[in-house]
C-alpha positions as CSV (number, residue, x, y, z in Angstrom):
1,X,-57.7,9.5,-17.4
2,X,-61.0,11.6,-17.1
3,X,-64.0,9.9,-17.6
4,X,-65.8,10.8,-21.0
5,X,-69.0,12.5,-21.1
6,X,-71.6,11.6,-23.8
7,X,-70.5,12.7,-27.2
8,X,-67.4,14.5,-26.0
9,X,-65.0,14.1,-28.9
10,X,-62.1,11.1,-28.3
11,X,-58.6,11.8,-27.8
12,X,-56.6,13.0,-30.7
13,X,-59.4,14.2,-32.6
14,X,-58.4,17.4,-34.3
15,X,-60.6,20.8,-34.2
16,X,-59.4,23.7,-35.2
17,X,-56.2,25.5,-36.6
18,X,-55.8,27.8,-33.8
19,X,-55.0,30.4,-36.3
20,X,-58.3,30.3,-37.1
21,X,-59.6,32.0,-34.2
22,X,-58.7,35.5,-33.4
23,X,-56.4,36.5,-30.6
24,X,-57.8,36.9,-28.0
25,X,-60.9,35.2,-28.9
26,X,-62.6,31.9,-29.0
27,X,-64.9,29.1,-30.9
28,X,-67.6,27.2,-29.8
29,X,-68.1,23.3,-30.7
30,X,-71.1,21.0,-30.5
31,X,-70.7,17.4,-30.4
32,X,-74.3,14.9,-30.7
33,X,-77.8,16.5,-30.1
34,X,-80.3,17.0,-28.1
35,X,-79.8,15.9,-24.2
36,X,-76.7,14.3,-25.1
37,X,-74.8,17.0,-26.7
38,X,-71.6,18.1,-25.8
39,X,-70.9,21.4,-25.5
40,X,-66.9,23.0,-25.2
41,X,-65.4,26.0,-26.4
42,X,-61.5,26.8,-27.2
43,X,-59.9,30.2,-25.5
44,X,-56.8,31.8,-28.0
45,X,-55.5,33.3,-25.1
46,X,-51.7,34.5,-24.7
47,X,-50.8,32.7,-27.8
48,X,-51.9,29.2,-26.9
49,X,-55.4,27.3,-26.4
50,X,-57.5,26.8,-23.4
51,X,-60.5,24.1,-23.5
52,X,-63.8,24.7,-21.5
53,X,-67.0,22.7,-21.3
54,X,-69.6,25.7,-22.5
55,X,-71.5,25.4,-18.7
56,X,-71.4,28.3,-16.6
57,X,-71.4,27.1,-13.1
58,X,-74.4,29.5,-12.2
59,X,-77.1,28.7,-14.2
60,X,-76.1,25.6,-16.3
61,X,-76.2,27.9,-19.4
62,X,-73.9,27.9,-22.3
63,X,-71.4,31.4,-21.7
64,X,-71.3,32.5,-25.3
65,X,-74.0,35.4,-25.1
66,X,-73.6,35.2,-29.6
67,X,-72.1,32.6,-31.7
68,X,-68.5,32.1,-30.5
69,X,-68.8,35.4,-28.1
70,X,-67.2,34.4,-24.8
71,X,-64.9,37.8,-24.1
72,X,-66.3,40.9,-22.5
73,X,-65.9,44.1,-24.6
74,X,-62.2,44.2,-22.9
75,X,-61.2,41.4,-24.1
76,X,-59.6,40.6,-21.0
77,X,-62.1,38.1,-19.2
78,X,-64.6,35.5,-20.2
79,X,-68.0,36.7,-19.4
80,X,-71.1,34.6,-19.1
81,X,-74.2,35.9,-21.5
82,X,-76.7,34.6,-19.0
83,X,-76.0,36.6,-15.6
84,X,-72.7,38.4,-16.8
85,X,-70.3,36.8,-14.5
86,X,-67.0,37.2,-15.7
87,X,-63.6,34.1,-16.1
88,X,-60.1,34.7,-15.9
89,X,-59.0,33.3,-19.6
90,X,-56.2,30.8,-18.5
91,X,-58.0,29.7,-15.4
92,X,-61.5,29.6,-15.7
93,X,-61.7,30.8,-11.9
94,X,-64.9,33.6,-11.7
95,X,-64.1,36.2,-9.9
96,X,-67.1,38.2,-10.7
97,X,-71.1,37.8,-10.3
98,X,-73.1,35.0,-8.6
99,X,-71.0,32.1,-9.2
100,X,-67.8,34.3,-7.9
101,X,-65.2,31.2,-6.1
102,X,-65.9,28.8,-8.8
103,X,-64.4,27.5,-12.0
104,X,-64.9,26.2,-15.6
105,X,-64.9,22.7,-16.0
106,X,-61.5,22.4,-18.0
107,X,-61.9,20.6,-20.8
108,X,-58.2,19.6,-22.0
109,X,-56.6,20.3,-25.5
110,X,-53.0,20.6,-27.0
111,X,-51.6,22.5,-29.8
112,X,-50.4,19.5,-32.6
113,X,-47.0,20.1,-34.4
114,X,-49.3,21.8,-37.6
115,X,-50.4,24.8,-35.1
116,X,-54.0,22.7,-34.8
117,X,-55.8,22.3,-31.1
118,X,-56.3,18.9,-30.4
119,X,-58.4,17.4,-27.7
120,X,-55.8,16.0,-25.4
121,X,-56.1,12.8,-23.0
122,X,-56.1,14.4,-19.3
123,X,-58.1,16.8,-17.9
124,X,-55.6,19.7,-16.8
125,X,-56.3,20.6,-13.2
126,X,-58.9,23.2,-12.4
């Protein structure tokens, strides 16, 4: 099992009906404050969920460039509001702008029997 970082949410703990959030689309969550904040966003992508710690690999900085804005006018890539480096959805690989090679740090949910993402016990590969 992955090692939990401050204030990341347990196992099991429920956080959003994913027909909540548009498709494509995606909604940001904060965990604790300050230096110890957890920051992870959910991906509606191709009818299921996708988790994400909210780091772009550049810069450090948080990808939504507005409240829960993680697409690129497309809507067909993740794009990063610091430097504009754009994600494919249901890998988190960048294949665009200066952190191009790298990834999101997965961050792993399921979809419950009630249609709700759950935060899951493994980390999915990245």
């Amino acid at each position: 099992m992955a090692v939990l970082r401050p204030n990341q949410p347990a196992p099991g703990t429920r956080l959003i009906a994913l027909a909540e959030i548009p498709a494509p689309g995606a909604k940001a969550f904060t965990f604790g404050a300050g230096k110890e904040r957890f920051e992870c966003f959910v991906v509606h992508w191709l009818g299921g969920a996708i988790g994400y710690v909210n780091e772009c690999p550049h810069a450090r900085t948080t990808l939504d460039w507005s409240p829960d804005k993680f697409f690129n006018l497309r809507k067909d890539a993740l794009q990063c509001g610091t430097h504009g480096a754009l994600f494919v959805p249901e890998s988190g690989h960048c294949f665009l702008g200066p952190c191009k090679g790298k990834s999101l740090i997965r961050f792993p949910v399921r979809l419950d029997a009630d249609g709700w993402v759950v935060v899951a016990e493994d980390t999915p590969a990245t």
